[in-house]
C-alpha positions as a Markdown table, in Angstrom:
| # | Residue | x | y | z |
|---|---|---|---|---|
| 1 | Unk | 62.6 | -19.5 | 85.7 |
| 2 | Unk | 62.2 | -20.6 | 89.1 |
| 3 | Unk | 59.0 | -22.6 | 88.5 |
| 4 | Unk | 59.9 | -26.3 | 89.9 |
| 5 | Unk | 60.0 | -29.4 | 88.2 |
| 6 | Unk | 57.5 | -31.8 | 89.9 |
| 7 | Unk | 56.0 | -29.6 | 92.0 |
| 8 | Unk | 52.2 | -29.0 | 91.5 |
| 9 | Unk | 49.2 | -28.1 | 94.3 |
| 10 | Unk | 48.4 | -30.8 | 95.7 |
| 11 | Unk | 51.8 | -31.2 | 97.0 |
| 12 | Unk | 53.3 | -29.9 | 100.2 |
| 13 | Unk | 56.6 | -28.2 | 98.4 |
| 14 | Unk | 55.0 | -26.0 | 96.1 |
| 15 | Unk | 58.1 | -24.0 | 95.5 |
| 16 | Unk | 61.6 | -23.6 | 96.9 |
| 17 | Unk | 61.4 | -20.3 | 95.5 |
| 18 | Unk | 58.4 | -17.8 | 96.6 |
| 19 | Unk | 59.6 | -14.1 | 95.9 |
| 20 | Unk | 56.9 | -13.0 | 98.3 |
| 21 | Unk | 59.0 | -14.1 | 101.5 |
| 22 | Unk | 61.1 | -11.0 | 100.5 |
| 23 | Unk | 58.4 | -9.0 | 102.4 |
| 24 | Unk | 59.7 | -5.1 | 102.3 |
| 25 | Unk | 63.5 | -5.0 | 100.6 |
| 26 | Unk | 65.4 | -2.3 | 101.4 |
| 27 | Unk | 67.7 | -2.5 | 98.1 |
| 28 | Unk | 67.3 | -5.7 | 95.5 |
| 29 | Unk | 69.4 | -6.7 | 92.7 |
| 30 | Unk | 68.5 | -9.2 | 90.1 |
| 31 | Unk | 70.0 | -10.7 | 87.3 |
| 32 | Unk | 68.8 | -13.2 | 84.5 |
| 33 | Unk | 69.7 | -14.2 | 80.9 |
| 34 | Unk | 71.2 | -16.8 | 78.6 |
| 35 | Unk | 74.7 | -18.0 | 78.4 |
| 36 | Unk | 75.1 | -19.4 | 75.3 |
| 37 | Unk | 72.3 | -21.2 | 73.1 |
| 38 | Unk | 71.0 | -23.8 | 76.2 |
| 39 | Unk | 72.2 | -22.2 | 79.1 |
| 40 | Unk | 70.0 | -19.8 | 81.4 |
| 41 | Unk | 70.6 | -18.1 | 84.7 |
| 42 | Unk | 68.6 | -16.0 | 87.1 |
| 43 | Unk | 69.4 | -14.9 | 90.7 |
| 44 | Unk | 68.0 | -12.2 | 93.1 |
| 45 | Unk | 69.7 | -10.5 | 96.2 |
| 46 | Unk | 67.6 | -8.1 | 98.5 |
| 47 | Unk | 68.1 | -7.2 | 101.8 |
| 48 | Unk | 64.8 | -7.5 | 103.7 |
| 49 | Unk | 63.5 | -5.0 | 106.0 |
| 50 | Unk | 62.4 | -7.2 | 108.3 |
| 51 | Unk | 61.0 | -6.8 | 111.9 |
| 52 | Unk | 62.3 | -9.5 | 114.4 |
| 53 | Unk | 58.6 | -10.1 | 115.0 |
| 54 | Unk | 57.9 | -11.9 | 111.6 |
| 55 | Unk | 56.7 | -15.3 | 112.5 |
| 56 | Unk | 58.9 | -16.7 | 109.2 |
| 57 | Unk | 62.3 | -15.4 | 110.6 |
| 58 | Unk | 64.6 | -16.6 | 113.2 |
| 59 | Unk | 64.0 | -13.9 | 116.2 |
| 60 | Unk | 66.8 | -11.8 | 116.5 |
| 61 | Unk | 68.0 | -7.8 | 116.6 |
| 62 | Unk | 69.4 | -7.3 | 112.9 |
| 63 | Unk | 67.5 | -5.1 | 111.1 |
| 64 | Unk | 67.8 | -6.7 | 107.8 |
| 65 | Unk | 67.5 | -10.6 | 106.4 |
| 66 | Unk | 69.8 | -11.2 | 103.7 |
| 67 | Unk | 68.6 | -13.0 | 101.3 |
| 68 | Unk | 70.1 | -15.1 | 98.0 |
| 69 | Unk | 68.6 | -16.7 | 95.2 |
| 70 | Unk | 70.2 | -18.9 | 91.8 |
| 71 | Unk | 68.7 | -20.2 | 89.5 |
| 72 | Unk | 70.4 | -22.8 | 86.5 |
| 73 | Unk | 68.8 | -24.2 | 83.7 |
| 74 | Unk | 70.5 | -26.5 | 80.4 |
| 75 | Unk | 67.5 | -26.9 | 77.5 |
| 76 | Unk | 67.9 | -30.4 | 76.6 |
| 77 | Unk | 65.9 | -32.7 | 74.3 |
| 78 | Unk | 62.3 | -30.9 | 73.1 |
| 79 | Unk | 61.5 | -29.0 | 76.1 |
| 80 | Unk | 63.5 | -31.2 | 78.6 |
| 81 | Unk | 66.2 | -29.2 | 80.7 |
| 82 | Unk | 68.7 | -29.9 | 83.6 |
| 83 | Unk | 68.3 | -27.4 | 86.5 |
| 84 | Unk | 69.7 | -26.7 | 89.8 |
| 85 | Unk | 68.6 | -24.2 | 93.0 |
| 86 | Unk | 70.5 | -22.6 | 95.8 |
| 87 | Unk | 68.7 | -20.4 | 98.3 |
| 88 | Unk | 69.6 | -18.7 | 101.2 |
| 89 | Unk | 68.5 | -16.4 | 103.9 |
| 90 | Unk | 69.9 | -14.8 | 107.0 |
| 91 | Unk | 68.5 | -13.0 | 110.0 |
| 92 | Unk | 69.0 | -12.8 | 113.6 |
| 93 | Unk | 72.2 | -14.9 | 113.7 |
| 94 | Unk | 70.1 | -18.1 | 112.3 |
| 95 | Unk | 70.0 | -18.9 | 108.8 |
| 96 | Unk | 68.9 | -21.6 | 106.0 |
| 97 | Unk | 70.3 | -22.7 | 102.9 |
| 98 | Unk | 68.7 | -24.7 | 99.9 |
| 99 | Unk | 70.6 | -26.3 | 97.7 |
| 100 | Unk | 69.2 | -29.5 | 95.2 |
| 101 | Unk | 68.7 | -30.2 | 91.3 |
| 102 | Unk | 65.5 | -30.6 | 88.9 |
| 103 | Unk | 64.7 | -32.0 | 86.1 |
| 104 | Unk | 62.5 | -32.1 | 83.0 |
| 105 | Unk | 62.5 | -34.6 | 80.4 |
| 106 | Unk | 60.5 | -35.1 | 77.6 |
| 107 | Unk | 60.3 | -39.6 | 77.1 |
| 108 | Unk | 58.0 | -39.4 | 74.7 |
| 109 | Unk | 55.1 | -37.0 | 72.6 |
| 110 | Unk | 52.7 | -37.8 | 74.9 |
| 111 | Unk | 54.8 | -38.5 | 78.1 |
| 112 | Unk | 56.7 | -36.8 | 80.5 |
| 113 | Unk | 58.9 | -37.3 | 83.6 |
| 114 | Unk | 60.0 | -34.3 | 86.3 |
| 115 | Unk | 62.1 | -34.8 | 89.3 |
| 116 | Unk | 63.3 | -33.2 | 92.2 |
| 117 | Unk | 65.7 | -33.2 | 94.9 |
| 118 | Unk | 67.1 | -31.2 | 98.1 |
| 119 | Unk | 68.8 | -30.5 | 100.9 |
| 120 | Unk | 68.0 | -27.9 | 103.9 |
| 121 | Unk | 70.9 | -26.6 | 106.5 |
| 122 | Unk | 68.8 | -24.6 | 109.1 |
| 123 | Unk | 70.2 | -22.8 | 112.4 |
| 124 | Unk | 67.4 | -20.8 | 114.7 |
| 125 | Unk | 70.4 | -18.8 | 116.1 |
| 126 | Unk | 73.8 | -18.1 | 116.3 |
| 127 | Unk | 75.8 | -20.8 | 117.6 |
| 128 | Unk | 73.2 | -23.6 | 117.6 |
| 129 | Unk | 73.8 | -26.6 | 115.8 |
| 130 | Unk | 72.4 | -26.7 | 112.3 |
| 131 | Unk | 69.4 | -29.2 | 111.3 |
| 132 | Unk | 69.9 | -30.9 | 108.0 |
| 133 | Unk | 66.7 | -32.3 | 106.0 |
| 134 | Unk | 65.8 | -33.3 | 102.4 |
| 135 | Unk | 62.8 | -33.0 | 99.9 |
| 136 | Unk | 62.5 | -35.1 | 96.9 |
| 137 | Unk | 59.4 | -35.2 | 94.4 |
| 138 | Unk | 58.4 | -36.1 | 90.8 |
| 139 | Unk | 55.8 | -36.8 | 88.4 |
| 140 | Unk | 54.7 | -39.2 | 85.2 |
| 141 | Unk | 52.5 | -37.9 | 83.2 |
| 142 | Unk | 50.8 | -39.6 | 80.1 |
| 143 | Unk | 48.3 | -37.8 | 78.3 |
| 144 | Unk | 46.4 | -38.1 | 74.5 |
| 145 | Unk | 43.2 | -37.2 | 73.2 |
| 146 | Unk | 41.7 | -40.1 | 74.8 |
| 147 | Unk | 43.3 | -41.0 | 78.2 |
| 148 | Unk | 45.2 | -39.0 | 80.6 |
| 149 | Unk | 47.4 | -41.2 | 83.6 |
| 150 | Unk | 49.6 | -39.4 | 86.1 |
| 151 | Unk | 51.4 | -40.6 | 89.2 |
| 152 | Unk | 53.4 | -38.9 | 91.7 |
| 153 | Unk | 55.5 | -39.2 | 94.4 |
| 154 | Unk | 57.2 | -37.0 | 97.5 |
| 155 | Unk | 59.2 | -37.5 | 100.8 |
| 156 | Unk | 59.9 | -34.5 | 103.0 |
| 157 | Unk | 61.7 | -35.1 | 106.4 |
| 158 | Unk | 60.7 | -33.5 | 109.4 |
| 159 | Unk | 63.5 | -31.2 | 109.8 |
| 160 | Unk | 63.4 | -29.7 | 106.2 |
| 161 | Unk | 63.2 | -25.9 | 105.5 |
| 162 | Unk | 62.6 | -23.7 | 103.1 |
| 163 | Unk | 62.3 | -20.2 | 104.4 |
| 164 | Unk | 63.0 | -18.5 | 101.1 |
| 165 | Unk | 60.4 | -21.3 | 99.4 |
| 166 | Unk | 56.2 | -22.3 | 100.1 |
| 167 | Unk | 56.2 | -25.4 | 102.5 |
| 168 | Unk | 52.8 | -26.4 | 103.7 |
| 169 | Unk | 53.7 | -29.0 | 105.5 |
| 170 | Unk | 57.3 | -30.7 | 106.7 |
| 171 | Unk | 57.3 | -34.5 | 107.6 |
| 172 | Unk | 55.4 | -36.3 | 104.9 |
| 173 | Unk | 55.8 | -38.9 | 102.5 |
| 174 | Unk | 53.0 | -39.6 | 99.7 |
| 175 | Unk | 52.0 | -41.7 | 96.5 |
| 176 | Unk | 49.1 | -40.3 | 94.1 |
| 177 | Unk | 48.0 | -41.9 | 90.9 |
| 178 | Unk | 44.9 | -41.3 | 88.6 |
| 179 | Unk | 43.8 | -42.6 | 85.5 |
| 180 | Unk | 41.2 | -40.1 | 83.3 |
| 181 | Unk | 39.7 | -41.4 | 80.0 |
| 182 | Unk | 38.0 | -39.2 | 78.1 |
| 183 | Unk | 34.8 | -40.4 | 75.8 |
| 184 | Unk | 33.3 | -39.0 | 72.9 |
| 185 | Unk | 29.7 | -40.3 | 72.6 |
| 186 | Unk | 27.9 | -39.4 | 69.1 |
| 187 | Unk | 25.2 | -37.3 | 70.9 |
| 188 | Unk | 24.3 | -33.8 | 70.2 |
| 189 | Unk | 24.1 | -32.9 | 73.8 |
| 190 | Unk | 26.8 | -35.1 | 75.9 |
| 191 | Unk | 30.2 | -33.8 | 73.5 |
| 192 | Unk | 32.5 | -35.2 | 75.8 |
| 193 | Unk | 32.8 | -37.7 | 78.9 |
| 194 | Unk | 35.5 | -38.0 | 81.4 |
| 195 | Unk | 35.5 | -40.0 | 84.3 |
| 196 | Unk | 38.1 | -39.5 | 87.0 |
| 197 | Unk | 39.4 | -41.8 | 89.5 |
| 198 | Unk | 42.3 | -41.1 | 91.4 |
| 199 | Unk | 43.3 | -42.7 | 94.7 |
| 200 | Unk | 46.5 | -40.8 | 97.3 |
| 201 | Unk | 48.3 | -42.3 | 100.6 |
| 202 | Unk | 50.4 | -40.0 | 102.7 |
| 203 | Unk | 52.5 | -40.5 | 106.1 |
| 204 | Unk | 52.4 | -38.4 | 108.5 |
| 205 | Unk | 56.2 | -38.9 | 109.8 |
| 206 | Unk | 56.1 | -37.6 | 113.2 |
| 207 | Unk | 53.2 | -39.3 | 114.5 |
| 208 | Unk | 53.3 | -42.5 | 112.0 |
| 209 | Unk | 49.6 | -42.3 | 111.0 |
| 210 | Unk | 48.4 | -42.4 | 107.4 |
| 211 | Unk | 45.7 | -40.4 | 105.3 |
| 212 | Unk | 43.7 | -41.2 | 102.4 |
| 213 | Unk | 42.4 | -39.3 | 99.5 |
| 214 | Unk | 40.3 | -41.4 | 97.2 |
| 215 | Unk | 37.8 | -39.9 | 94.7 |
| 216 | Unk | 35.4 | -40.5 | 91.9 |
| 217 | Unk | 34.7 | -37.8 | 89.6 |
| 218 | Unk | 32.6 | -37.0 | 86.0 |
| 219 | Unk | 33.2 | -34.3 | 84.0 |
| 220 | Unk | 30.4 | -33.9 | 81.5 |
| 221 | Unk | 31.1 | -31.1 | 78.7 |
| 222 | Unk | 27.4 | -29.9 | 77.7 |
| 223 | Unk | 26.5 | -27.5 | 74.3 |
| 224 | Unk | 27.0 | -23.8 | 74.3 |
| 225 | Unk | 30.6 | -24.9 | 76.4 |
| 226 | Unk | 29.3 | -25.7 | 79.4 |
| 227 | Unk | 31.1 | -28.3 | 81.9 |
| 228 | Unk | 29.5 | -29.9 | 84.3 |
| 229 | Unk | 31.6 | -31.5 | 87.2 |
| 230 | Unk | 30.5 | -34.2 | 90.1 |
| 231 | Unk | 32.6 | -35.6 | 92.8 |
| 232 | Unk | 33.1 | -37.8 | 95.4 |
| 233 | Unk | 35.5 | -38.4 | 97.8 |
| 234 | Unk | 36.5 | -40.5 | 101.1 |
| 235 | Unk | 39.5 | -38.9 | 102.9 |
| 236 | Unk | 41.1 | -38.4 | 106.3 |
| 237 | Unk | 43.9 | -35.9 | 107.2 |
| 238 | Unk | 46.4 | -36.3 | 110.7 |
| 239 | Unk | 46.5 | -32.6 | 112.2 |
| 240 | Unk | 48.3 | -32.6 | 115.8 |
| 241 | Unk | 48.7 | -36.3 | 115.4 |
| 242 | Unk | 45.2 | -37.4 | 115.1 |
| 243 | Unk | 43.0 | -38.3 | 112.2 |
| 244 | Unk | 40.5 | -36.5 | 111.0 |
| 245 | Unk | 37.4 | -37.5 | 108.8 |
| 246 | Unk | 37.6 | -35.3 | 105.3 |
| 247 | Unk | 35.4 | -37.0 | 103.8 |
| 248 | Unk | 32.7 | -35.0 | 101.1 |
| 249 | Unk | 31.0 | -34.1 | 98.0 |
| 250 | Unk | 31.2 | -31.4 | 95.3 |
| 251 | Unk | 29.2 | -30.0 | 92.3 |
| 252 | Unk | 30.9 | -27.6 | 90.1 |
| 253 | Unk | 29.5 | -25.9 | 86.6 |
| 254 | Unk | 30.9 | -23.8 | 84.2 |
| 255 | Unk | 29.3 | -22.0 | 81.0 |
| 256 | Unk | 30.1 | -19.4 | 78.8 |
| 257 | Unk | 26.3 | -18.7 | 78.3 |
| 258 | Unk | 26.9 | -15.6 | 75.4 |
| 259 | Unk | 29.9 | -14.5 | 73.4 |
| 260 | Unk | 30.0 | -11.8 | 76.8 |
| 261 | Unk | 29.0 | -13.4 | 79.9 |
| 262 | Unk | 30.8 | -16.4 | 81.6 |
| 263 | Unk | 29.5 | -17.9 | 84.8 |
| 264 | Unk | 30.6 | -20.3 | 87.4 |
| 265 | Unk | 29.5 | -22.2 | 90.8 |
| 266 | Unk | 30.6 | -24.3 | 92.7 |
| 267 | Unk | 29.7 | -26.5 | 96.1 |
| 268 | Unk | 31.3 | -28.5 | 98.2 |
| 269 | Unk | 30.1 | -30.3 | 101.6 |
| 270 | Unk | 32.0 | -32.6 | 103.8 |
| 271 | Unk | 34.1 | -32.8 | 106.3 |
| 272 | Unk | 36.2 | -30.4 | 108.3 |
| 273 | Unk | 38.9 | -29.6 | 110.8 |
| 274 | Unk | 38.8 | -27.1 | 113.0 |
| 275 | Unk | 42.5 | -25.7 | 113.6 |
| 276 | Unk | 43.2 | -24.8 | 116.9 |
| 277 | Unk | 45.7 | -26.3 | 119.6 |
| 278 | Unk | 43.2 | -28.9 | 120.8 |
| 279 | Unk | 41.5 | -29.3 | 117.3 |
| 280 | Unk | 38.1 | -31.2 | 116.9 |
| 281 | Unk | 35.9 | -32.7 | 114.4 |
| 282 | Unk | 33.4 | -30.7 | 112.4 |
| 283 | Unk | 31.8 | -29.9 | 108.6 |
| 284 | Unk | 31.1 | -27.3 | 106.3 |
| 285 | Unk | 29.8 | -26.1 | 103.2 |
| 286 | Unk | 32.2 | -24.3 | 100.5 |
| 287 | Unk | 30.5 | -22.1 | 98.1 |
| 288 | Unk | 32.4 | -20.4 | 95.2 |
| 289 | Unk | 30.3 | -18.6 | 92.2 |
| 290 | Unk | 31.7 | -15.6 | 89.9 |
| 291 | Unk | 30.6 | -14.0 | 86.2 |
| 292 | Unk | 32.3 | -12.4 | 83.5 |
| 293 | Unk | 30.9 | -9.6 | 81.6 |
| 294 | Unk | 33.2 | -9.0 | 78.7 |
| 295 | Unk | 31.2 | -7.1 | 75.6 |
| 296 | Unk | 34.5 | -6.0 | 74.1 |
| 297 | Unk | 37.9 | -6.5 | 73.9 |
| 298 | Unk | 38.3 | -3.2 | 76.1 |
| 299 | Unk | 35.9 | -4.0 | 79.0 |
| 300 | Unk | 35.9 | -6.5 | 81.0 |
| 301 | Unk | 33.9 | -6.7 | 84.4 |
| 302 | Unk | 34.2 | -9.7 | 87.1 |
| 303 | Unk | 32.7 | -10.6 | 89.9 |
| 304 | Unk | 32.7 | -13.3 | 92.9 |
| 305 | Unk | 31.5 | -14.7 | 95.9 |
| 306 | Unk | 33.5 | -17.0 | 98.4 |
| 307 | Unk | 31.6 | -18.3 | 101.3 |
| 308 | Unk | 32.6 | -21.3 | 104.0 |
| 309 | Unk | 31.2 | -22.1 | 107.0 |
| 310 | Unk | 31.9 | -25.0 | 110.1 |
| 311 | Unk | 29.6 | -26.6 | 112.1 |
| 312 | Unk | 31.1 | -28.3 | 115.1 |
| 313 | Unk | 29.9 | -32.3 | 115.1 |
| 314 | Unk | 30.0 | -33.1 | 118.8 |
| 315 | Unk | 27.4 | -29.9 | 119.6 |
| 316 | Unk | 26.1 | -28.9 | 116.1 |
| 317 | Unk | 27.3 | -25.5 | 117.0 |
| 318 | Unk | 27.9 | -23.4 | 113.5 |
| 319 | Unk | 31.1 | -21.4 | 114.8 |
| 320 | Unk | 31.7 | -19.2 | 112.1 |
| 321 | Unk | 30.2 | -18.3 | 108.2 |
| 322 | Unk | 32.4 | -15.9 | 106.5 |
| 323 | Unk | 31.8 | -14.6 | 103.3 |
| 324 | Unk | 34.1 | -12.4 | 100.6 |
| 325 | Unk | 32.5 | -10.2 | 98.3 |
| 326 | Unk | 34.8 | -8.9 | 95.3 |
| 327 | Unk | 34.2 | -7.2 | 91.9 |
| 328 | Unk | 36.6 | -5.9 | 89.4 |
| 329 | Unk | 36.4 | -3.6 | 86.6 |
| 330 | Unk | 39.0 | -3.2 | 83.8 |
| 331 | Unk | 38.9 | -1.0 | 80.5 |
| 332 | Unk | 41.6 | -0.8 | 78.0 |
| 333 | Unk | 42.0 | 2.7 | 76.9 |
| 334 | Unk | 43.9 | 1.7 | 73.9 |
| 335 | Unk | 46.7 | -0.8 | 73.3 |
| 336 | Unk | 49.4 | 1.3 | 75.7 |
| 337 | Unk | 47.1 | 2.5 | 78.7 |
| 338 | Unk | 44.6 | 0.6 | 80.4 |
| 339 | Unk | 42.6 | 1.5 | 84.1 |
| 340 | Unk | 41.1 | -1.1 | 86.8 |
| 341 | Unk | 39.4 | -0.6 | 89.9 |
| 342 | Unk | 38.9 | -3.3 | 92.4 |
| 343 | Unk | 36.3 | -3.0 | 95.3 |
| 344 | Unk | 36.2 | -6.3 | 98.1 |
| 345 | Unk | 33.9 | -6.7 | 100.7 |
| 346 | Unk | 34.7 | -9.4 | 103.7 |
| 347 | Unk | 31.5 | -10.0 | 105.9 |
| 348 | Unk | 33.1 | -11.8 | 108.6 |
| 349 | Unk | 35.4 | -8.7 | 109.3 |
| 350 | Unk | 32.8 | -5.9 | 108.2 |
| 351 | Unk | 35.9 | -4.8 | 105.9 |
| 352 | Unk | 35.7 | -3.3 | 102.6 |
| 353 | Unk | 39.2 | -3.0 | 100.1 |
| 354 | Unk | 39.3 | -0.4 | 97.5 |
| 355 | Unk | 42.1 | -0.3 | 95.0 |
| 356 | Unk | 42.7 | 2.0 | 91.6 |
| 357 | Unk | 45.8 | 1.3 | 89.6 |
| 358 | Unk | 46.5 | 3.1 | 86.5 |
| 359 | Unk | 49.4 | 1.9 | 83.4 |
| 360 | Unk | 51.3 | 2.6 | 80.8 |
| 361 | Unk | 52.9 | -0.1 | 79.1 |
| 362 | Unk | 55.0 | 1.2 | 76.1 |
| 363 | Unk | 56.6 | -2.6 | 75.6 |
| 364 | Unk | 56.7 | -5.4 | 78.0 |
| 365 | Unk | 59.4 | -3.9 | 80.4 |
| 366 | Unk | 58.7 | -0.4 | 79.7 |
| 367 | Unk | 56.1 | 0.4 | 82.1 |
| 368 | Unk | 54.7 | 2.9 | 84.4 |
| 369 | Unk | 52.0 | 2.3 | 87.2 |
| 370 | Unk | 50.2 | 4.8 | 89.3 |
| 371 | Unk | 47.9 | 3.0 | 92.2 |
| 372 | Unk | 46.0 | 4.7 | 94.9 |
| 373 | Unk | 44.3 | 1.4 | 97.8 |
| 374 | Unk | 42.1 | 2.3 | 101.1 |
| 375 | Unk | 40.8 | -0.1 | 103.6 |
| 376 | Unk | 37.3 | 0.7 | 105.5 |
| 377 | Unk | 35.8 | -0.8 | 108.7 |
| 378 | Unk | 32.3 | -0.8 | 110.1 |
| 379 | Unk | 33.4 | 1.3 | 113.1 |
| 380 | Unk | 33.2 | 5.3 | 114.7 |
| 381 | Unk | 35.3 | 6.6 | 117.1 |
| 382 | Unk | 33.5 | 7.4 | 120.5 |
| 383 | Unk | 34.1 | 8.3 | 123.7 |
| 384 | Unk | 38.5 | 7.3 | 123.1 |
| 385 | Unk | 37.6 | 4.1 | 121.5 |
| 386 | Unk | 36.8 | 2.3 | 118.6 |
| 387 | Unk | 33.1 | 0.8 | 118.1 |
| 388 | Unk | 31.1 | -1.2 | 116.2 |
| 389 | Unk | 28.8 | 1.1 | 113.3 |
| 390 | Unk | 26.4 | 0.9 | 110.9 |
| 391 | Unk | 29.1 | 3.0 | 108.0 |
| 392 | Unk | 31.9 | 2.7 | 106.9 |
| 393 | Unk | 35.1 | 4.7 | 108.1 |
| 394 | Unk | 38.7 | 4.9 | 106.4 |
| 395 | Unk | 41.1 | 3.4 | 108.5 |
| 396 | Unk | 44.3 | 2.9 | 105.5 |
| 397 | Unk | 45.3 | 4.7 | 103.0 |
| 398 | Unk | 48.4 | 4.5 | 100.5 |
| 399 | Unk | 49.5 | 5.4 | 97.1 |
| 400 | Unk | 52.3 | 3.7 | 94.9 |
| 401 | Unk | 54.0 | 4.8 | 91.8 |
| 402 | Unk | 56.3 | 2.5 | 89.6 |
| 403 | Unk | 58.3 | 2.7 | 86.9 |
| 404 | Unk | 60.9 | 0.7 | 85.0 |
| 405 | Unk | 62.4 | 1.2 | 81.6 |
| 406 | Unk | 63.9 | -1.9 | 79.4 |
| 407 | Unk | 67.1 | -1.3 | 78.1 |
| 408 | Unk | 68.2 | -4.1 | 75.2 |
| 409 | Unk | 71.8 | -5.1 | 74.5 |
């Protein structure tokens, strides 16, 4: 329901709805349904337990942030609809509001058009003068069996807010466009082709500067499902007003090599930023890998790696190489009770996450959850203080219970 129309990644307004900014409620109330046969409604009010600390909020001595969420949506043609978003949020005498449309609509089998719009009213404290700013996005998208265009647009002003949404980045205006036509040689081993190009320009409002991201891509699909990915790309990025060099390479496979086990890796090397006040040029590497062991349709075991690293370019210093370990085991007792345990290791903070959840779904609604989480570090207390060690010692600790029962009218 509060998914946005013409929002994806690779844009800076991802949503203008994030449920996770309602960090710790201390009461919530939500309410969603259909009026009618093309009519749907959704909205959420919670009071947030907020500290005045939290970096998102406005400082200020209230102990709660009131917060208010709605939702509209009309069903039009195929799976076309109408929409429209109001958000707001409270705390510390400041406040912002969110108010705008989207929209969905369906021109033809194989094309599609999605738009957005918005405004922001933002005060930092009681009394001050509110800053207005605007969003406005959209998408075309034409895809078949044998060729896949999209292009895309966005303009976000300087001064718009969304503290109730996810905003990367304020004070940008961009154009993307790719073209991806997919070939399907008469070969035993090359199944299917697809080249990529796609080519971006952004604006950096404040400090007037532009960015590039062109790239070059083939996607190879190999027997026994395997994809085999290759990409280049030139790009820059402004950070602090100056330009950056972005600018790298990436390999990336994927194969279901049995019925059970599914692997993949990928690589990436190029260019970097390092972000600090006064930030300076570097590069990294960015590995990814993972495998899933699945040898029924009760277990299923998963595991990955995430590892990135940046070398400074002025000294060819490596400043930091952090790596995440994390596995995940799930078994499905039978078709109303399954278990999972999840076990994370982070190298760069010699921390390790444990987490055991247990449920119960009767029907989708009717559910209850029993989870018990602890965090470790590699430290001892000695002598008053924490120090560095060679084990591992439980530093949190918490267990949650849920339930919820789903009552039809």
């Amino acid at each position: 329901m509060f998914q946005l129309a013409g929002a994806s990644d690779a844009k800076p307004l991802e949503a203008v709805v994030h449920t996770r900014t309602i960090v710790d409620p201390r009461v919530g109330f939500k309410l969603s349904g259909k009026v009618g046969t093309k009519d749907t409604i959704a909205s959420i009010f919670a009071l947030d337990e907020a500290p005045s600390s939290d970096p998102l909020l406005a400082p200020g001595t209230d102990r709660y942030a009131g917060n208010a969420i709605l939702r509209y949506k009309r069903s039009v043609a195929s799976d076309g609809y109408l929409g429209a978003f109001y958000t707001g949020r409270e705390y510390g005498g400041g406040s912002n509001h969110v108010a705008g449309a989207d929209a969905q609509i369906r021109l033809t089998k194989s094309s599609q058009l999605s738009l957005h719009g918005f405004g922001s009213w933002s005060k930092s404290e009681a009394g001050s003068d509110a800053a207005t700013g605007s969003a406005v996005g959209g998408d075309y998208i034409y895809d078949t069996r044998d060729l896949g265009i999209s292009v895309s647009f966005y303009d976000i002003s300087i001064d718009f807010r969304t503290d109730v949404g996810y905003l990367t980045r304020p004070g940008v205006a961009g154009l993307q466009a790719s073209v991806t036509p997919r070939l399907y040689p008469q070969s035993r081993f090359f199944r299917k082709v697809t080249p990529n190009l796609s080519a971006a320009v952004v604006k950096d409002l404040p400090s007037g500067l532009f960015e590039t991201n062109d790239a070059l891509g083939l996607t190879v699909l190999l027997p026994g499902n395997t994809t085999v990915q290759a990409l280049g790309r030139y790009s820059t990025e402004v950070f602090l007003g100056r330009r950056f060099a972005t600018s790298g390479g990436l390999v990336q496979v994927l194969s279901q090599m049995t019925k059970a086990l599914y692997v993949r890796g990928l690589y990436f090397r190029g260019g970097s930023i390092r972000y600090v006040a006064e930030p300076y040029q570097g590069f990294g590497n960015r590995v990814t890998g993972g495998l899933t062991f699945k040898p029924s349709e009760r277990f299923d075991l998963t595991g990955s790696l995430t590892y990135s690293d940046f070398t400074r370019s002025s000294t060819g210093e490596r400043e930091y190489a952090y790596a995440i370990w994390r596995g995940r085991l799930t078994y499905q007792i039978n078709k109303y009770l399954f278990v999972r345990g999840v076990a994370e290791y982070n190298a760069f903070r010699k921390e390790m996450l444990t987490d055991l959840l247990a449920s119960f779904t009767y029907i989708p609604g009717t559910v209850i959850q029993l989870g018990y989480g602890s965090l470790y570090d590699k430290t001892e207390w000695v002598d008053g203080a924490y120090r560095d060690a060679g084990r591992f010692l439980e530093m949190k600790r918490g267990l949650f219970f849920k339930a919820s029962y789903l009552w039809r009218l």
